[in-house]
DSSP file (Angstrom, degrees, kcal/mol; ACC not computed):
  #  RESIDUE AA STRUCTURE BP1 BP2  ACC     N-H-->O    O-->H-N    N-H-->O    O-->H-N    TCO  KAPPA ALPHA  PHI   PSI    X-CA   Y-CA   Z-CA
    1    1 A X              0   0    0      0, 0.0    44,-1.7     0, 0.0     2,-0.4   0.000 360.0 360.0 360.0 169.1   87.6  107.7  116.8
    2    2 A X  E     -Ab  44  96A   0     93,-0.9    95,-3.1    42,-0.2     2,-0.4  -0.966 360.0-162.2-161.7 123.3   91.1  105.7  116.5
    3    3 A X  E     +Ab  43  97A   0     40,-1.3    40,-3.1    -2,-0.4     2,-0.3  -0.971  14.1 173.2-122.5 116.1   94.6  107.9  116.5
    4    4 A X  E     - b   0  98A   0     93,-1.2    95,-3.1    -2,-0.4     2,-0.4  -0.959  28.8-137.5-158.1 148.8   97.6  106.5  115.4
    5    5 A X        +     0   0    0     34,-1.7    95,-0.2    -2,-0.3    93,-0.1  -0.849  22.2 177.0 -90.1 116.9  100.8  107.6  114.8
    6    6 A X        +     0   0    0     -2,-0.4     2,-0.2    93,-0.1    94,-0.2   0.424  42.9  92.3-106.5   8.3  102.5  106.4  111.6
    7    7 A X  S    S-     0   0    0     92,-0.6     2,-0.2     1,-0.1    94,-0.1  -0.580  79.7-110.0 -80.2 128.6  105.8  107.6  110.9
    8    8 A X        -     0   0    0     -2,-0.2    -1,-0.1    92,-0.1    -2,-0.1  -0.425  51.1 -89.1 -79.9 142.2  108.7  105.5  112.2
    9    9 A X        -     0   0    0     -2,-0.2     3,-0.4     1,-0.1    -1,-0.1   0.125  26.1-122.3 -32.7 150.4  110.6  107.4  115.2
   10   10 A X  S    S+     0   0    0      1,-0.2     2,-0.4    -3,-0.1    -1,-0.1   0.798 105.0  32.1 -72.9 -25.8  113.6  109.9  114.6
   11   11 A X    >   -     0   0    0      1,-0.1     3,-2.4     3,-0.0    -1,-0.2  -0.687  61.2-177.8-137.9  93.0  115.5  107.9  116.7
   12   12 A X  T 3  S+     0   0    0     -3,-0.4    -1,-0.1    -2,-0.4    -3,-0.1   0.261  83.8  63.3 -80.2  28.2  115.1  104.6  116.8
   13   13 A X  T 3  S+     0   0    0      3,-0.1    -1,-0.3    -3,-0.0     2,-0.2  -0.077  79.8 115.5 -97.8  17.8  117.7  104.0  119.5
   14   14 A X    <   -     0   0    0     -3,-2.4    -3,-0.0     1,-0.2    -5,-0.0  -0.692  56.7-152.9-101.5 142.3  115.5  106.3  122.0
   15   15 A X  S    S+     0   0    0     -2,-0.2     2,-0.4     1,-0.1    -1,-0.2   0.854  79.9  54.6 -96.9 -35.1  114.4  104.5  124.7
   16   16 A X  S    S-     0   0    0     -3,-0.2     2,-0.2     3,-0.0    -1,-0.1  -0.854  70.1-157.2-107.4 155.5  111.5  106.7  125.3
   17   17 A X        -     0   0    0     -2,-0.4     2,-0.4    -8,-0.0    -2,-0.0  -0.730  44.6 -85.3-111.5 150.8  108.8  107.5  122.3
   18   18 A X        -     0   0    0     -2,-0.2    21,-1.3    20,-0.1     2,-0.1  -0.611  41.7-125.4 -99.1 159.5  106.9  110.5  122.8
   19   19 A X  B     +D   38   0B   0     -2,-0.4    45,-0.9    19,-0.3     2,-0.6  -0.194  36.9 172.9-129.4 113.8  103.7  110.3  124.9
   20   20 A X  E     +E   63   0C   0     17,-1.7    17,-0.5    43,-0.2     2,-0.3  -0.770  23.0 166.3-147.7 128.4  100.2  111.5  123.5
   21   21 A X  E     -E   62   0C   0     41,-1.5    41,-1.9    -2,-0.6     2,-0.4  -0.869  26.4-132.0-130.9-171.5   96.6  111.9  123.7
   22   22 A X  E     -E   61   0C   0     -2,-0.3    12,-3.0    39,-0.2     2,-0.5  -0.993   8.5-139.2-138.4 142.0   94.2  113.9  121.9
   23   23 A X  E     -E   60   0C   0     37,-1.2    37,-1.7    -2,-0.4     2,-0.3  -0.777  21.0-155.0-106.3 110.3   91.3  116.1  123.2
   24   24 A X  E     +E   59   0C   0     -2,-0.5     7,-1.0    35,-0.2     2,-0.3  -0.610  14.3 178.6 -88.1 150.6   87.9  115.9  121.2
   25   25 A X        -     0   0    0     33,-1.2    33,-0.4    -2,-0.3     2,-0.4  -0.926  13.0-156.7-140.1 179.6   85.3  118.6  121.1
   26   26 A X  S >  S-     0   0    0     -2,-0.3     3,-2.9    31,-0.2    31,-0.2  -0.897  82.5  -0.7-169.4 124.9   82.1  118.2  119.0
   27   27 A X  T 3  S-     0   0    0     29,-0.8    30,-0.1    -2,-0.4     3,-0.1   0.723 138.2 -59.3  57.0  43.6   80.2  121.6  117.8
   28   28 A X  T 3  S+     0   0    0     28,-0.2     2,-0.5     1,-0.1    -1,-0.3   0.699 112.8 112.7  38.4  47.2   83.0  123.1  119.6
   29   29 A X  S <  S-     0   0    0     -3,-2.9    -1,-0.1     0, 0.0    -3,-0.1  -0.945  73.9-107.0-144.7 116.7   82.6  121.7  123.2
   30   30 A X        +     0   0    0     -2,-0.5    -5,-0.3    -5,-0.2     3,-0.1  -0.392  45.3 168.0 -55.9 137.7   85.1  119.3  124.8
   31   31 A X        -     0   0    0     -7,-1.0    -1,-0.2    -6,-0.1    -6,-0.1   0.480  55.6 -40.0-121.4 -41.2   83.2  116.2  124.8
   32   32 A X        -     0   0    0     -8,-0.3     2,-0.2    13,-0.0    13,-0.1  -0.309  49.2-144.0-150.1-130.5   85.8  113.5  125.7
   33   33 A X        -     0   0    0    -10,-0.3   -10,-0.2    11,-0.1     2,-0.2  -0.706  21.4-112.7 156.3 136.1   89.7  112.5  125.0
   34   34 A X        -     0   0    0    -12,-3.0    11,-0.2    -2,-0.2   -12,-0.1  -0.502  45.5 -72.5 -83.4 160.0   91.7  109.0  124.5
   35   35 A X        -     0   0    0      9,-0.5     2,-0.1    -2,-0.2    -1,-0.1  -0.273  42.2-105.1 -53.7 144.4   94.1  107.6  126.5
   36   36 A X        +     0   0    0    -15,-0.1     2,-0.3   -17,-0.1   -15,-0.2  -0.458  61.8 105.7 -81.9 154.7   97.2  108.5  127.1
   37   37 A X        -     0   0    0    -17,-0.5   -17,-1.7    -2,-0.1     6,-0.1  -0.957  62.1 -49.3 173.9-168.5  100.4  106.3  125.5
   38   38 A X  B >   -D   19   0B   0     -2,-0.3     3,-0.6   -19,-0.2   -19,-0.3  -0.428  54.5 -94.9 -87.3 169.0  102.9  106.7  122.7
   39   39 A X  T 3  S+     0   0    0    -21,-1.3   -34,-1.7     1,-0.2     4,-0.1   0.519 112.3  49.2  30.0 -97.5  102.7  107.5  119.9
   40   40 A X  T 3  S+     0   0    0    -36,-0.2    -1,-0.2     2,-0.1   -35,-0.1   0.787  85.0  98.0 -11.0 -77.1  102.5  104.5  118.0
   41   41 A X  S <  S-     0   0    0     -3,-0.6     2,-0.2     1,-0.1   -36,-0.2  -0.368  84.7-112.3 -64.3 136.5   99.8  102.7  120.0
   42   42 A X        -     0   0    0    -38,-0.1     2,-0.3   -40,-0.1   -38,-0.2  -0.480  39.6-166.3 -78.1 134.2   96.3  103.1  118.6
   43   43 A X  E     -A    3   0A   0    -40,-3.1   -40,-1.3    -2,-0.2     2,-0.1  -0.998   9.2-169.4-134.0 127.1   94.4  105.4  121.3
   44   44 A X  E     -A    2   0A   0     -2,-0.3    -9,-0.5   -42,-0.2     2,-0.3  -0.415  18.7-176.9 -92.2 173.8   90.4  105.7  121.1
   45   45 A X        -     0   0    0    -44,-1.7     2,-0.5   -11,-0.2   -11,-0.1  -0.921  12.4-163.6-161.8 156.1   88.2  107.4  122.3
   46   46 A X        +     0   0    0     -2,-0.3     2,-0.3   -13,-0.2   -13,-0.1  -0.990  11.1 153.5-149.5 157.6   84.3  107.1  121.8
   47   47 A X        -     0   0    0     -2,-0.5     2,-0.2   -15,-0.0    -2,-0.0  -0.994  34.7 -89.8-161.7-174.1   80.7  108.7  122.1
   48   48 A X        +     0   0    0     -2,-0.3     2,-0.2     0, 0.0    -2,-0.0  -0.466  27.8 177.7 -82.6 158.2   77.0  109.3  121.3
   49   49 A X        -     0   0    0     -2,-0.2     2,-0.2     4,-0.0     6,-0.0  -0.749  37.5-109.4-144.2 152.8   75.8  111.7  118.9
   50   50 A X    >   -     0   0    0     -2,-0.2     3,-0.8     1,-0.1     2,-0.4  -0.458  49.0-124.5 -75.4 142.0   71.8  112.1  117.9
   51   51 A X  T 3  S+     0   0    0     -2,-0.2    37,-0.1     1,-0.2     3,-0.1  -0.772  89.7  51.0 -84.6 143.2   71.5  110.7  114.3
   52   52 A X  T 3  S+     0   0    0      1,-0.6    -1,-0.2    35,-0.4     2,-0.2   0.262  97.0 110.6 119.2 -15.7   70.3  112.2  111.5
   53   53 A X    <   -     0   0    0     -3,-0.8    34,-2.4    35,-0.0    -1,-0.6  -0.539  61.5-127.7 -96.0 154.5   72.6  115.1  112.3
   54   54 A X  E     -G   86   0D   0     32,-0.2     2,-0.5    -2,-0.2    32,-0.2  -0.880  25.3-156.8 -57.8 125.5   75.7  116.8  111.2
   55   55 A X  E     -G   85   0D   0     30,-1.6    30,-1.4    -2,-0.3     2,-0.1  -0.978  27.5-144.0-113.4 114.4   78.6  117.5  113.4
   56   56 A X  E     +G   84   0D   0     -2,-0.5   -29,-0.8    28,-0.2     2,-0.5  -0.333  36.6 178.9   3.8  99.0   81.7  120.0  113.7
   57   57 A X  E     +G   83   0D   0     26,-2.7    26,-1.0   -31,-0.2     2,-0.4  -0.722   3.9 170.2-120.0 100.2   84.2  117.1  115.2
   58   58 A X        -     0   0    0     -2,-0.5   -33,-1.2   -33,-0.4     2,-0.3  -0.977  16.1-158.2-113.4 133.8   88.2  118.8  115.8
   59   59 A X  E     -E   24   0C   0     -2,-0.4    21,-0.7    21,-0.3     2,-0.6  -0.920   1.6-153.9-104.6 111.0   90.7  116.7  117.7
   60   60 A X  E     -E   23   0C   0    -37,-1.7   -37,-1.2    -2,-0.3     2,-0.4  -0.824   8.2-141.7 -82.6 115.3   93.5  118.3  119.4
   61   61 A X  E     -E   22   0C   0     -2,-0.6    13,-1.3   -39,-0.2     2,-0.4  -0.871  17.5-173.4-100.4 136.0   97.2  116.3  120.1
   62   62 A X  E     -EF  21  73C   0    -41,-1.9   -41,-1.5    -2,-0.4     2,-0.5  -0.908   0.1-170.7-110.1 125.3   98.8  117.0  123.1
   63   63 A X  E     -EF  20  72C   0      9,-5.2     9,-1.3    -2,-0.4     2,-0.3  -0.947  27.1 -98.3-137.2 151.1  102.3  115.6  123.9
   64   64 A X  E     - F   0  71C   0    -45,-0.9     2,-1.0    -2,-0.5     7,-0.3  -0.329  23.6-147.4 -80.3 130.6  104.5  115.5  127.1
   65   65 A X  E  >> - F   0  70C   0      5,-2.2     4,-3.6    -2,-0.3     5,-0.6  -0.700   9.7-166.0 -94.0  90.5  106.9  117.9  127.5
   66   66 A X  T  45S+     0   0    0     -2,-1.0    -1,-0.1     1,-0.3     5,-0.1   0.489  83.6  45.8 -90.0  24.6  109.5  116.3  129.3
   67   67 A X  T  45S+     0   0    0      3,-0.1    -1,-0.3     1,-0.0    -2,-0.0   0.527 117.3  41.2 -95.2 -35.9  111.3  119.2  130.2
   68   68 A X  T  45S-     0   0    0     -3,-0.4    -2,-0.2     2,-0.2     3,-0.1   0.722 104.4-133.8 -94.0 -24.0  108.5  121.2  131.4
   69   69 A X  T  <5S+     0   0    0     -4,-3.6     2,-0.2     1,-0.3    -3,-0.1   0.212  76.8  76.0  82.4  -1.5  106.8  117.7  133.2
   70   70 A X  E   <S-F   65   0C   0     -5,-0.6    -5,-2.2    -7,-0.1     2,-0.5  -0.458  88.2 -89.1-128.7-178.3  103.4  118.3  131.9
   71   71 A X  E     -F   64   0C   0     -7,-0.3    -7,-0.3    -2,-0.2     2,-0.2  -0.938  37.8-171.8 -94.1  94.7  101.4  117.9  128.3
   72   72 A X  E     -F   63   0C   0     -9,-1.3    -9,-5.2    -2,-0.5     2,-0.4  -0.553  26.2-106.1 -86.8 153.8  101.3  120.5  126.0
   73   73 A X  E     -F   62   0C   0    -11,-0.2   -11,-0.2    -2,-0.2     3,-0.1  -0.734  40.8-121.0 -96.5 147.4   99.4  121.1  122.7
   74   74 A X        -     0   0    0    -13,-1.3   -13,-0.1    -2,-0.4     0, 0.0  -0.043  36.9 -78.1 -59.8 163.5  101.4  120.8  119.4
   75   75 A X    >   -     0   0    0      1,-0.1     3,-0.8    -2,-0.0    -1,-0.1   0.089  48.1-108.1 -43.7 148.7  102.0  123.4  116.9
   76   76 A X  G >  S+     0   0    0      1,-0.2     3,-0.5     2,-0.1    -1,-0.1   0.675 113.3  67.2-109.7  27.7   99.2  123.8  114.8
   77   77 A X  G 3  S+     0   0    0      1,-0.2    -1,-0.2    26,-0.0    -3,-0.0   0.731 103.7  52.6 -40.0 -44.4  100.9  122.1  111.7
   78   78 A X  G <  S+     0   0    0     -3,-0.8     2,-0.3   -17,-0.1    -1,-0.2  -0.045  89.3  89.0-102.2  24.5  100.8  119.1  113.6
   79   79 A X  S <  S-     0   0    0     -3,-0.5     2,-0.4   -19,-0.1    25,-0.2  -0.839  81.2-100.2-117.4 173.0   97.2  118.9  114.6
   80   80 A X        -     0   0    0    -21,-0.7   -21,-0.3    -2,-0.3     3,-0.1  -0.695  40.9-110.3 -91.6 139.9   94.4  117.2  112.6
   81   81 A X        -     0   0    0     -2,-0.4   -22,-0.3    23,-0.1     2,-0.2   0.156  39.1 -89.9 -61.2 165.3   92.1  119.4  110.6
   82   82 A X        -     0   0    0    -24,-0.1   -24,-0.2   -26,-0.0     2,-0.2  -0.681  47.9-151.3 -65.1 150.4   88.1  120.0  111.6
   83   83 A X  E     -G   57   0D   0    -26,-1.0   -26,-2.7    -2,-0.2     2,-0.5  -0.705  14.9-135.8-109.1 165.8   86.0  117.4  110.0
   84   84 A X  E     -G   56   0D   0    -28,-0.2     2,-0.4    -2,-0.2   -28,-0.2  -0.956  30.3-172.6-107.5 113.5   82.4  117.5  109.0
   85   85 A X  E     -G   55   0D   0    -30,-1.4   -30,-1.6    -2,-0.5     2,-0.4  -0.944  16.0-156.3-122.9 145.5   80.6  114.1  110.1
   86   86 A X  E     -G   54   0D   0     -2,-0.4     2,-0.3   -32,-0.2   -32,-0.2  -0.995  13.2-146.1-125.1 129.5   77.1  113.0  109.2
   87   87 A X        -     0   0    0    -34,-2.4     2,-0.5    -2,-0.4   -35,-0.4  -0.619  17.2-154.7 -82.1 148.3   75.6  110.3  111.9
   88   88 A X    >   -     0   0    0     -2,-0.3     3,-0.9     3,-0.3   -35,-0.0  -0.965  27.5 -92.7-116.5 138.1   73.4  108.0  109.8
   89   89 A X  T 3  S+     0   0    0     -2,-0.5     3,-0.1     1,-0.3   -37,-0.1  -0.239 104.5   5.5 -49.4 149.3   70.3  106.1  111.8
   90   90 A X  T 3  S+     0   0    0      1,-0.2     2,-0.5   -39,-0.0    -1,-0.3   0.704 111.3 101.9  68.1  45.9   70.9  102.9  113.1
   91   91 A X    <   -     0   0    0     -3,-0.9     2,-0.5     2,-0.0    -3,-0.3  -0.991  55.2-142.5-159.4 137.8   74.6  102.9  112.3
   92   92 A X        -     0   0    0     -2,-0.5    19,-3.1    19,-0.4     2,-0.5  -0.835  16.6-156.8 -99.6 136.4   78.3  103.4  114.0
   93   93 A X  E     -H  110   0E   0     -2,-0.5     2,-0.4    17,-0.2    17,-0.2  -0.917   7.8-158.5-129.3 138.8   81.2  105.0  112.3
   94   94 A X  E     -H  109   0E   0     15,-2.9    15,-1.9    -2,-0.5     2,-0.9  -0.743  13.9-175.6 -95.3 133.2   84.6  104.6  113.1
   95   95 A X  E     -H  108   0E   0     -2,-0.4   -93,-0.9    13,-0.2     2,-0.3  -0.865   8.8-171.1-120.8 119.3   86.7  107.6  111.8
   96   96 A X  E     -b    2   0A   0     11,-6.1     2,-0.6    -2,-0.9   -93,-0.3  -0.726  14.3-153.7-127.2 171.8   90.4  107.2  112.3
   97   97 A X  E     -b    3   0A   0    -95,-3.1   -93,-1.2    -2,-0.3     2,-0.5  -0.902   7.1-166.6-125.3 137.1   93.2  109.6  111.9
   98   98 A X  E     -bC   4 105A   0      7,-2.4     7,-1.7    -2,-0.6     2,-0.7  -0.930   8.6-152.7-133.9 124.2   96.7  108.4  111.1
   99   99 A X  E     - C   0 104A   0    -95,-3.1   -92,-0.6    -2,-0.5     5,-0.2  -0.785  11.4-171.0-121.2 118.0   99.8  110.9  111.4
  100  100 A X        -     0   0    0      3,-2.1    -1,-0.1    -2,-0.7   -92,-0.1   0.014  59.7 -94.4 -99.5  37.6  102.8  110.4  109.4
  101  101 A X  S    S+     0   0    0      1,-0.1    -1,-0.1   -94,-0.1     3,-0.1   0.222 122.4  47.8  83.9 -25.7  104.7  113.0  111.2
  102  102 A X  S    S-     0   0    0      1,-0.3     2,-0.4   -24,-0.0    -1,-0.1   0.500 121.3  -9.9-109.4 -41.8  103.8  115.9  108.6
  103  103 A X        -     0   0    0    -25,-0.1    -3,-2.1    -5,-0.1     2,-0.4  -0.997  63.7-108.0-170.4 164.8  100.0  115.5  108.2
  104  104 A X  E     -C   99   0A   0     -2,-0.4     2,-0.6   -25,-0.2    -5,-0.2  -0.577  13.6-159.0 -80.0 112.7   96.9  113.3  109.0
  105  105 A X  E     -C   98   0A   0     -7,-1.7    -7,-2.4    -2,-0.4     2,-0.2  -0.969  21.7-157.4-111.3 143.0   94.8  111.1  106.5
  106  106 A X        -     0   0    0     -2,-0.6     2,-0.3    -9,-0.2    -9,-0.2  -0.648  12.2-175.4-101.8 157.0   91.5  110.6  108.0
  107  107 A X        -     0   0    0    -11,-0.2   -11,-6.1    -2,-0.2     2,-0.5  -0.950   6.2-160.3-160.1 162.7   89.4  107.8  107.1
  108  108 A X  E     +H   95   0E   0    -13,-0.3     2,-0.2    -2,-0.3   -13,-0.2  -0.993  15.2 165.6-157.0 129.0   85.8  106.9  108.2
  109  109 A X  E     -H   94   0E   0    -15,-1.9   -15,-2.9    -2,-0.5     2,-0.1  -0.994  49.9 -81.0-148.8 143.8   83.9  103.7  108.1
  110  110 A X  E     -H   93   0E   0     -2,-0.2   -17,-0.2   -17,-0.2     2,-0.2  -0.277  54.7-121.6 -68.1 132.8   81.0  102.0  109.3
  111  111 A X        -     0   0    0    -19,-3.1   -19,-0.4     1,-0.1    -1,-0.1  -0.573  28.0-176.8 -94.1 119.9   82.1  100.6  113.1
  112  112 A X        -     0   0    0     -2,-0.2    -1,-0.1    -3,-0.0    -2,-0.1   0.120  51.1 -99.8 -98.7  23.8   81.8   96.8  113.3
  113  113 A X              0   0    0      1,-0.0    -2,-0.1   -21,-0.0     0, 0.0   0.563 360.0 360.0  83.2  -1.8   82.6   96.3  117.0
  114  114 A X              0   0    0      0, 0.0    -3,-0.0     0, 0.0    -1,-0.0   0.500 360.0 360.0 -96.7 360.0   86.2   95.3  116.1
């Protein structure tokens, strides 16, 4: 999974951009999370699933609150919907989520190692 932010900043004089990572669960159980960094920068994250299966996949964004010092999760306007994934045998899929500041388009493709 691939997170990336695509909306150009509200202020593109601001020296800092704001800070995010996103929390996965799978059948509703945190399985993992990406790294953290702004915005911008594409953040992954990856794991196994059995094939042959269906999965529940919902992604949470968390961003630092630099008033408070810590990470909270966003509103939930701003988060990406649940998805439905099917694992197919012998195959990777790369699913990535792009957020243009109002809402998410998801897109999912077979993972070639790039």
């Amino acid at each position: 999974m691939e997170f990336t932010d695509t909306a150009p900043p509200s202020d593109p004089s601001a020296e800092s951009e704001v800070m995010v990572y996103y929390s996965i669960m799978i059948n509703g159980i945190e399985d993992s999370r990406t790294q953290i960094g702004p915005g911008r920068v594409a953040k992954a994250a990856s794991f196994m699933l059995e094939p042959g299966q269906f999965y529940l996949v919902r992604a949470e964004r968390w961003e630092l609150d630099r008033l408070k010092g810590r990470y909270v999760r966003v509103n939930n306007i701003h988060q990406p919907g649940e998805i439905r994934i099917f694992i197919p045998d012998n195959r990777a899929l790369k699913i990535a989520f792009n957020f243009d500041g109002k809402e998410y388009s998801i897109s999912q493709s077979e993972y070639s190692g790039e």
